[in-house]
N, C-alpha and C positions, 0 to 999 in steps of 0.2 A: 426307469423310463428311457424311451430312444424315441430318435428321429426314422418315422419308415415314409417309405416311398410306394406308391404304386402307379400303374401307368394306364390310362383310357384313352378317348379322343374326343375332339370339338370337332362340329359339322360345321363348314362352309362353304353351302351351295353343294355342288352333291359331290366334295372332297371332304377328307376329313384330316385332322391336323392332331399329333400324337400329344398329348396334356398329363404330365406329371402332378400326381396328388401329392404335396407332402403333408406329414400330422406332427405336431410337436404336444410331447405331453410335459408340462414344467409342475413340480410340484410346489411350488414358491408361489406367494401371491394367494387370492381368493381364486377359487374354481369359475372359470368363466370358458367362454368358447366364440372363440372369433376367425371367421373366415376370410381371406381376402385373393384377388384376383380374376379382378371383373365376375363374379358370378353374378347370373341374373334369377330375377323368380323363381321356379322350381329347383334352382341349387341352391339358392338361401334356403329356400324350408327344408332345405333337405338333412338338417339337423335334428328337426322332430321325428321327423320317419324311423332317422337313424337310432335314435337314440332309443324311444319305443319300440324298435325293431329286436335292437341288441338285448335290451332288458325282459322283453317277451321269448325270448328264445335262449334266458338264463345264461347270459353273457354281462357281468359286472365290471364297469370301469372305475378305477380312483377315484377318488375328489383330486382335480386336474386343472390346471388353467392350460388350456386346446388352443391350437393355433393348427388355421390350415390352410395351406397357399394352394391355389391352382396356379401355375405355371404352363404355358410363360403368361405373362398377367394381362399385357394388353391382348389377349384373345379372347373375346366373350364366349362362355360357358352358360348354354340352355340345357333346360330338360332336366326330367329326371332320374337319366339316365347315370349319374353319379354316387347313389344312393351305393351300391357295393363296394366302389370302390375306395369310398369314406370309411363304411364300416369296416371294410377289413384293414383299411390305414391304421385304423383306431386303436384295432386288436393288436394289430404288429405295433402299436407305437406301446402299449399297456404290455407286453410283451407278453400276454395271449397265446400269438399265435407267432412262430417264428418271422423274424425278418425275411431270412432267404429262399420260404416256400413261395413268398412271392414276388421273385426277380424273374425278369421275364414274361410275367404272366398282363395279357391285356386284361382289361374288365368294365362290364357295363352290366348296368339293370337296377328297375324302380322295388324299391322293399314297400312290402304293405306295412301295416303296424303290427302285425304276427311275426312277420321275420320272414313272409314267403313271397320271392320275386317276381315281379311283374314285366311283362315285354316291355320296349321300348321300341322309337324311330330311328328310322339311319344306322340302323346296324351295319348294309353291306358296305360302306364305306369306311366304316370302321375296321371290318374285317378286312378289307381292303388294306388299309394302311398297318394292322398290326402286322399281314403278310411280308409286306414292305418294309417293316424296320425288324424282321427277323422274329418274331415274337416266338416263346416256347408255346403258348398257348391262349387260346382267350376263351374266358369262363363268362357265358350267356344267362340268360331266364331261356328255360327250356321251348319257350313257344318262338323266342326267337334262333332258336339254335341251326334249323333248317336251310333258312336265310344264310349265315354266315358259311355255310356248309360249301355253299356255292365255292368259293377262293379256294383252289387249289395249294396244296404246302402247306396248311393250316391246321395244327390240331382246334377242333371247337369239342367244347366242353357243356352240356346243358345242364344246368344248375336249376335246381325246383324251391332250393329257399336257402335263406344264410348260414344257418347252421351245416347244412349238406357240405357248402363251400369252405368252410371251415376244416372240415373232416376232409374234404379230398386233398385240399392244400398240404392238412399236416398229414398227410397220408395214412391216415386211418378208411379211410375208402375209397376205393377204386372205379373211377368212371373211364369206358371207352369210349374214344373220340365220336363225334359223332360222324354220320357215312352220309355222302352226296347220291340223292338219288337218284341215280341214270335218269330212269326211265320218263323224268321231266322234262327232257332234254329231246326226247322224238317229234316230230310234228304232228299235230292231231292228224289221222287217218277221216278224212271227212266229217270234222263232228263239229262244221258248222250247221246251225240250226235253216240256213237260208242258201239258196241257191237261185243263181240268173237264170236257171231253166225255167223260174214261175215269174217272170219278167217277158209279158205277151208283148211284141212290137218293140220299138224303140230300140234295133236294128243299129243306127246313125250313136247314138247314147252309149250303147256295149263298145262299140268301136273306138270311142274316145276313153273310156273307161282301160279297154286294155292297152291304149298304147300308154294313157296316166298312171297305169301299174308298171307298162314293162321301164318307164323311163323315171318314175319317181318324181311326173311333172305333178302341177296344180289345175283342179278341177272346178268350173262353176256351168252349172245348170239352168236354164232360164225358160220358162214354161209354165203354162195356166194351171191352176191346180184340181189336183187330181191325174197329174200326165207321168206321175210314177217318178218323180223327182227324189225323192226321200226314199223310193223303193228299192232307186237302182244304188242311190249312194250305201245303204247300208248293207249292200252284198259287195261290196268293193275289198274288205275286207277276203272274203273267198278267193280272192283272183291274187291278191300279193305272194310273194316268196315269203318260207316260214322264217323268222327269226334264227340268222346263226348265235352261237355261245358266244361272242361278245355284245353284237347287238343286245340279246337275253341280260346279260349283265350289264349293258349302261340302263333299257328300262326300268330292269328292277333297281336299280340304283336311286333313281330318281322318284319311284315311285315308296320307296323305304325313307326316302329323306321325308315326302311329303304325310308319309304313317299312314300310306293308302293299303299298305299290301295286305293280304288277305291275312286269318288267322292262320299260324301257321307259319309266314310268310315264304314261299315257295318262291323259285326263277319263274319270270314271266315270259312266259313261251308262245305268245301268241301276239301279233301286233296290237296296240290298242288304237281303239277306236272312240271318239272321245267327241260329244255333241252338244255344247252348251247351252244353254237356254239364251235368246236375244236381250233379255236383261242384264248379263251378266256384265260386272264391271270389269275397268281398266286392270285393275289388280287382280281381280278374278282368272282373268285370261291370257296376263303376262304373268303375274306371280306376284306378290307382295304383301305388305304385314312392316310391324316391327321391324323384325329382324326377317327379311323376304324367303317365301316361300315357292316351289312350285305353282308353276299356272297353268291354268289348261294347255297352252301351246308345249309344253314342257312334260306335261303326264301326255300326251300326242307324239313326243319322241319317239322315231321309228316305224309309226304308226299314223294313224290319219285323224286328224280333225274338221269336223263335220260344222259349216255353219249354215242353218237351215234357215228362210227368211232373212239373207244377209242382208238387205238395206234397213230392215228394220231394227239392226244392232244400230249404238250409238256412233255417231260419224268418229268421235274420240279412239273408239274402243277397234274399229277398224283401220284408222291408220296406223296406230304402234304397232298392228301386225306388218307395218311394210318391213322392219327390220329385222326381225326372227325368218320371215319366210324369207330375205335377201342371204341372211347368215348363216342359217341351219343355231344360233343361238343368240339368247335373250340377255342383256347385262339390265340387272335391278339395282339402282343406287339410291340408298339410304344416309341421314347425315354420318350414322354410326357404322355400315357399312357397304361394301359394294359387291354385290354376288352375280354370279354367269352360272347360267342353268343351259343343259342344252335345248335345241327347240328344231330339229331336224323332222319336221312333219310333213306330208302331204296335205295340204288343204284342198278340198271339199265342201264346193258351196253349192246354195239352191239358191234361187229367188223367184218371184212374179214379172212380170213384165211390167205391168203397172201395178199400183194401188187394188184396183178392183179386180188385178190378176187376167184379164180377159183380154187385153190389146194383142190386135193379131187375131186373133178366134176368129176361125168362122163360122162355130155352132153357137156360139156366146158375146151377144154385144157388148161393149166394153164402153162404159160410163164415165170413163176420165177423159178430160180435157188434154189437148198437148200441152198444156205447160204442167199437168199434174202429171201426165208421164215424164216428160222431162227432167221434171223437179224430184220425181222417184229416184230415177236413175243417176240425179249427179248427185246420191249421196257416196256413191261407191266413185271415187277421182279416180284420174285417168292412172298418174302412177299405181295407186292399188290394182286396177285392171290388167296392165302392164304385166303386174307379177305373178299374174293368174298364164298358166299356158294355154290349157283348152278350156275355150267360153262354148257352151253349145246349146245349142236351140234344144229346148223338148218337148216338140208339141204332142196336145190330147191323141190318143192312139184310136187308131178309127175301131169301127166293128169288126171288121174283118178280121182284125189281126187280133180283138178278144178272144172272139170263135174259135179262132185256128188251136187247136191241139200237137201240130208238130211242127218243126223247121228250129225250134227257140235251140239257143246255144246252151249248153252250160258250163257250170262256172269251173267243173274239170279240167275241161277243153280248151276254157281262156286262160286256165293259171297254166295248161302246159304250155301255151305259146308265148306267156308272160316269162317264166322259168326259160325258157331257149334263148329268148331276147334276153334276159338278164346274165346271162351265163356269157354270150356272145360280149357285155357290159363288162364283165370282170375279167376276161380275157384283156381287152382292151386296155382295159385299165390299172391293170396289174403292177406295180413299184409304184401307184401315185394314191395321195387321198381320196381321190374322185371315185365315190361308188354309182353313182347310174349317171344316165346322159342329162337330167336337170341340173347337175353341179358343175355343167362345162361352163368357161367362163376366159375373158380374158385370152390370152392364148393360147390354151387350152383349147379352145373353141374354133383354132385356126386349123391346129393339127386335130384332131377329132374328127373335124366339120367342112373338109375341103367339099367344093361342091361344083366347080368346072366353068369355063364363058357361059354355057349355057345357064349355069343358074345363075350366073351373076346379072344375065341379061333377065331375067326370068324376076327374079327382084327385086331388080330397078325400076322393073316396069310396072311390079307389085308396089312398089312403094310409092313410088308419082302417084296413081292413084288412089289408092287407098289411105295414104297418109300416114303411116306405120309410123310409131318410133323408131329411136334406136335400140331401144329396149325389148320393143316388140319383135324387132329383126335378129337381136339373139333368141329368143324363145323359138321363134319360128325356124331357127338353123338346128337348136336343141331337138323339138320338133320332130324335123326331118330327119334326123341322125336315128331316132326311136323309131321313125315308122319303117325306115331303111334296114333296122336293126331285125323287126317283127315280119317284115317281108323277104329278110334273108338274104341281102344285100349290102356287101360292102361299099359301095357309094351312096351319096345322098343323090337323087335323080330327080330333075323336074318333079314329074307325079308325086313324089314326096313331100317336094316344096308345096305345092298346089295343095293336098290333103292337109297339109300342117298351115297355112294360109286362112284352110275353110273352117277351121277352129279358132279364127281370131275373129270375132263376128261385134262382141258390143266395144271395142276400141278403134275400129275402123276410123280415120279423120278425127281421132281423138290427139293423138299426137304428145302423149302424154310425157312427161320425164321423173 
C-alpha cells in the first residue's frame, strides 16, 4: 500500500485555487474510510459514487482503512467535481494504477455509478490555474473538454468514463489533446435576429442609445407604454463592439462558475444581455447562496443588463446596485466566506412616468395625483439616478412616423459609428486600465476631459440652475468626451456639453450624492 497524491482545484468566486488529493490506504485496523479537510456536501457523498463507480467498472480495492486529506484544509471544497480524482487517488494508492502516471496531471469530473463521467461547473478556471502552475495535462468529462480548450499551453484531455482514464494514464490508450475551435472566435456576421431599422420614430432614443454604446455609459428610458421602450433596449445589443478573446474569457468564466454554459460549454462570444424579472431578489441580482454565487449583475459582465419597470423593483434590491455599477465589481460576504465576482455591465433601464403610465400624455389622460406621481418616482433616490448617464424622455410616436417606410437608421450604420468612437477610446487609452469614456474618473477625468473657459462658464451657469450634483457634473464631462468622440472631435465643445446636459432630465434640482 502507498500514499498517492493527485492534484484538482477549488473555486472561489471566478478564481480557482490548486487542492491536492491525498489517499492513505493502512492495512492495520478495521477497514473504515475517512475524509477530512473541510469538504462540504457533494464531496462527502462522494465516497458512494466512488466506490460504486470503481466496483461497476471491475476495479477491486483491499479491505483498507482510507484516509483522505484535501489540502490545504481550510479551503472549502464543493461539488462534485472530485469524484475522479478520488478514484484514481485510490487506484494509485492500492497500487492499481502506477503513482507517477499521475504527477502532473490536473483532474476533475462527477462519476455516475456505472463508472461514466459526468460534466461539471467552473471548469475554465480550473483550466486556468492548472495553466498557471505548469500542469502536463488535465483530464476532463468529455462534454466539458471544449471549455477548457479555451487556455492556450494546455494539453486538455476528454475522458468519456473511468476506466478509459485509467488506460490512457497507464498508457494503454492513446488520446489527442483536444483542439480549440477558431472559428468561435469570429463575430457573428449579422445573426442578430433584430434590427433598429424596425424601430419607426424615436429618432432623440437611437441618439442616446449610440453615444451609451460608443462610451459604455448607463441607460434609462422614461415613457408611456407602448412608446417602444423595451423595443429599442433589446436591440442595444446590435450596436455594441464584438467581444475580444479576453473579454470572451472573463464571460465565460463567470458564467462556467455559475454552471450556466451551454451544453458543450463553448467561449461566449457575444455580449450577454440579461433581463430579470421585478421580483427578483437581493441575492438574485447581486449573487448569493451558501457559499455566494453569480448574480445577474455578474452573468451581465461585459454585456448589458436590462431593468424593465425599474420603480417597480424592491427599493432594497435597487440600491446594492449603486456599488457594482460605481466599481465595475460586486464583493459578497458570507460568515464562512467572502467572494468578488466582477460586475462590469451597462445598465439599461425602462420605467413609466407614473403609476398609470400616462402623465405627460397628451393622447391619454393620466389618473394620478401629484403626490402619487411623486411617490413613484422617489422610489428610485437621487444617488441611484446620479449613476445612470443618459435619463431620456420617450414619448408615444406619433402616426406619421408609423406610416413612414424610410429615413429609419439601422443598427449596421450605428454599430459602425459606435466601432470608430470606440477605436478613437482605445487609442486614448492605451497603457492604462480605462476601456471606454464611462470609466474616467478622478484625474483621469482632468486629462481626458479638458474642456476650455468656455465650458467652464458653460457649467457653472448649468449648474446654478439646474442644480446638478457633483456627481452629475462628472457624468456630464464623461458625457461630453463620448459625443465629442462620435462627432470626431478631439475637444469637448459647448454643443457637447449642451447635448450631454439634455440627457440629464429626471435628476435636475435633485442634487443627489
Amino acid at each position: 500500500m502507498a500514499l498517492s497524491r493527485v492534484l484538482s482545484a477549488a473555486l472561489a468566486g471566478v478564481e480557482a485555487h490548486t487542492i491536492v488529493l491525498e489517499c492513505d490506504l493502512a492495512r492495520q485496523g478495521m477497514p473504515s474510510f475517512t475524509m477530512v479537510g473541510l469538504a462540504e456536501g457533494a464531496v462527502r457523498e462522494s465516497k458512494e459514487r466512488v466506490f460504486a463507480a470503481l466496483k461497476n467498472r471491475g476495479f477491486k480495492l483491499p479491505p483498507s482503512r482510507i484516509t483522505v486529506n484535501l489540502a490545504p484544509a481550510d479551503v472549502r471544497k464543493e461539488g462534485s467535481g472530485y469524484d475522479l480524482p478520488l478514484a484514481l487517488a485510490l487506484l494509485s494508492a492500492a497500487e492499481i494504477l502506477p503513482a507517477s502516471t499521475l504527477t502532473g496531471y490536473f483532474l476533475a469530473g462527477e462519476l455516475s455509478l456505472t463508472g461514466e463521467l459526468k460534466p461539471v461547473s467552473g471548469i475554465l478556471p480550473l483550466a486556468i490555474r492548472a495553466r498557471q502552475e505548469g500542469a502536463r495535462g488535465l483530464l476532463l468529462p468529455a462534454e466539458n473538454a471544449q471549455e477548457a480548450s479555451v487556455v492556450k499551453g494546455l494539453d486538455v484531455f476528454a475522458i468519456s468514463s473511468l476506466d478509459e482514464a485509467v488506460r490512457f494514464l497507464a498508457g494503454e490508450q492513446t488520446l489527442a489533446p483536444v483542439a480549440f475551435d477558431d472559428s468561435v472566435l469570429a463575430p457573428p456576421v449579422e445573426a442578430f435576429p433584430l434590427d433598429f431599422a424596425e424601430v419607426k420614430g424615436q429618432e432623440h432614443a437611437k441618439r442616446a442609445i449610440e453615444i451609451a454604446a460608443a462610451g459604455g455609459h448607463n441607460l434609462l428610458f422614461m415613457g408611456p407604454p407602448g412608446s417602444g421602450k423595451t423595443m429599442l433596449a433589446k436591440r442595444i445589443p446590435t450596436v455594441l463592439p464584438p467581444l475580444t478573446f479576453d473579454e470572451a474569457l472573463e464571460v465565460t468564466r463567470v458564467y462556467s462558475v455559475a454552471g450556466e454554459l451551454a451544453r458543450g460549454g463553448r467561449l461566449i462570444t457575444t455580449r450577454p444581455f440579461r433581463s430579470p424579472h421585478h421580483t427578483i431578489s437581493d441575492a438574485g441580482l447581486i449573487g448569493g447562496g451558501g457559499v455566494p454565487r453569480p448574480g445577474e449583475v455578474s452573468l451581465a459582465h461585459r454585456g448589458v443588463l436590462f431593468l424593465d419597470e425599474l420603480p417597480e423593483f424592491k427599493k432594497s434590491v435597487l440600491e446594492v446596485l449603486r456599488q457594482p455599477i460605481e466599481d465595475g465589481r460586486v464583493t459578497i460576504a458570507r460568515a464562512a466566506v467572502s467572494l468578488t465576482y466582477p460586475a462590469g455591465f451597462m445598465l439599461v433601464a425602462a420605467m413609466n412616468p407614473c403609476p398609470c403610465g400616462y402623465h405627460g400624455d397628451e393622447r391619454h389622460p393620466c389618473t394620478c395625483t401629484g403626490a402619487k406621481v411623486r411617490a413613484y418616482r422617489s422610489r428610485l433616490s437621487g444617488p441611484l439616478l446620479d449613476r445612470i448617464d443618459l435619463q431620456v424622455e420617450v414619448p408615444a410616436v406619433p402616426y406619421k412616423d408609423l406610416k413612414a417606410d424610410s429615413g429609419r437608421v439601422d443598427s449596421a450604420t450605428m454599430r459602425h459609428r459606435v466601432l470608430a468612437a470606440r477605436a478613437v477610446q482605445a487609442t486614448r487609452f492605451a497603457g492604462t486600465r480605462i476601456l471606454t469614456n464611462s470609466q474616467l474618473s478622478g484625474k483621469a477625468l482632468g486629462t481626458f476631459c479638458p474642456i476650455g473657459e468656455e465650458g467652464h462658464r458653460f457649467l457653472e451657469m448649468a449648474n446654478s440652475r439646474l442644480g446638478l450634483s457633483a456627481r452629475a457634473h462628472t457624468r456630464i464631462l464623461r458625457l461630453g468626451r463620448t459625443i465629442a468622440d462620435l462627432d470626431g472631435s478631439s475637444d469637448i465643445r459647448v454643443e457637447h456639453l449642451a447635448e450631454a446636459i439634455n440627457y440629464r432630465n429626471l435628476d435636475r434640482g435633485a442634487g443627489g450624492s
